[in-house]
C-alpha positions, 0 to 999 in steps of 0.5 A, spaced: 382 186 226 379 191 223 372 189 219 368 194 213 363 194 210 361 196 203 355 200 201 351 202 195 348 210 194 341 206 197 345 203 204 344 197 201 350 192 203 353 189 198 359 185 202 363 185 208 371 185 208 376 183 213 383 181 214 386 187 210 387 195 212 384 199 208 386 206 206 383 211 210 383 215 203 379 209 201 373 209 206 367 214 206 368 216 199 364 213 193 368 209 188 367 207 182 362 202 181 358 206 185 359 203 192 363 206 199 367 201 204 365 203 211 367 201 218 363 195 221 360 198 227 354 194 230 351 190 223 347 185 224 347 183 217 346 185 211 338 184 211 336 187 215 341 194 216 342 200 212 345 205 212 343 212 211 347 216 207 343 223 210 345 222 216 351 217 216 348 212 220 346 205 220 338 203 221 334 197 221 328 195 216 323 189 215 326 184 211 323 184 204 316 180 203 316 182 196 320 177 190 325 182 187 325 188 191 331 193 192 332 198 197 331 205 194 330 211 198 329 207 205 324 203 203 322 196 200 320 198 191 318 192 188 323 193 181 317 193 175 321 189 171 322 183 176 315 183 176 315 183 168 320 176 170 315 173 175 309 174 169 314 170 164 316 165 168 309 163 169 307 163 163 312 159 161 311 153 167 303 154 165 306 152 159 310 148 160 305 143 164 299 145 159 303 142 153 304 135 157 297 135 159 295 136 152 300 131 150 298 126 154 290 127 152 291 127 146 289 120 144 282 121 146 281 125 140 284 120 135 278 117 130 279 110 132 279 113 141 275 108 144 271 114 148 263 115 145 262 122 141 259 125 149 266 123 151 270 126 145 267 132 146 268 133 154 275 131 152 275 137 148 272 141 152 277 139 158 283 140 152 281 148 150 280 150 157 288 148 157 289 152 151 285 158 155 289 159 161 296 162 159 290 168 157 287 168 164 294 168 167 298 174 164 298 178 171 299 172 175 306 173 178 305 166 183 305 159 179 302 156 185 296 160 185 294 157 178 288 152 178 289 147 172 283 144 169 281 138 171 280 132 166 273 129 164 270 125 170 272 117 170 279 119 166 282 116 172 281 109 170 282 110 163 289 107 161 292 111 155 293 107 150 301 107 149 305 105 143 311 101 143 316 102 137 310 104 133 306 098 134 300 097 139 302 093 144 
């Protein structure tokens, strides 16, 4: 049975086709959503091929190490608006975690917190290092690569005081 292949201007593939005779005018020649069936000969797979329109053969390539690369002239580019992606995407985690945080301490800047003025303010201190860091990571493109304040010390002992249908429990 006869296997082809479809392929962009860059040699990308985009699928693999089998089970159906295509017409013979039909391969080798750009349709038009800018891609071209070929015959399948010797394809590993679509990862690590491409073919090379200038020489009308296929070539292998190092899988893509960077997240939201193309394959544009023979080598591995980076697309600057994924990068664009990335930098929003952690932005919006970064935010996403610091408002929980922010959340959660919150009562130790209520008037009647049990924490003394010293411990107020280094709660304070902890709450605008949250609302800092967004500012500190707009190239970050890694959300793991940012580092969370840490609360004051002794914090994990503290209990949160927690409201219960708006009654103290």
């Amino acid at each position: 049975m006869t296997q082809y292949v479809k392929v962009t201007r860059q040699g990308e593939i985009c699928c693999f086709q089998e089970g159906i005779e295509l017409p013979e005018e039909r391969l080798n020649v750009f349709e038009e959503d800018e891609c071209m069936w070929l015959l399948r000969e010797d394809i590993a797979d679509g990862n690590t091929n491409w073919y090379d329109h200038s020489s009308n053969t296929w070539r292998t390539r190092e899988l893509a190490t960077l997240p939201y690369s193309r394959w544009v002239d023979g080598a591995w580019v980076q697309d600057a608006n994924a990068v664009s992606i990335m930098r929003a995407e952690v932005q919006h985690r970064i935010k996403e975690k610091r408002l929980q945080k922010l959340f959660e301490s919150d009562w130790t800047q209520f008037t009647d917190s049990p924490l003394t003025s010293e411990e107020k303010a280094e709660w304070a201190t902890y709450r605008q290092q949250l609302r800092d860091l967004p500012a500190q990571h707009t190239e970050t493109t890694e959300f793991n690569s940012v580092t969370f304040p840490t609360p004051p010390s002794g914090s994990e002992t503290m209990i949160r005081p927690l409201l219960v249908g708006g009654v103290d429990p």
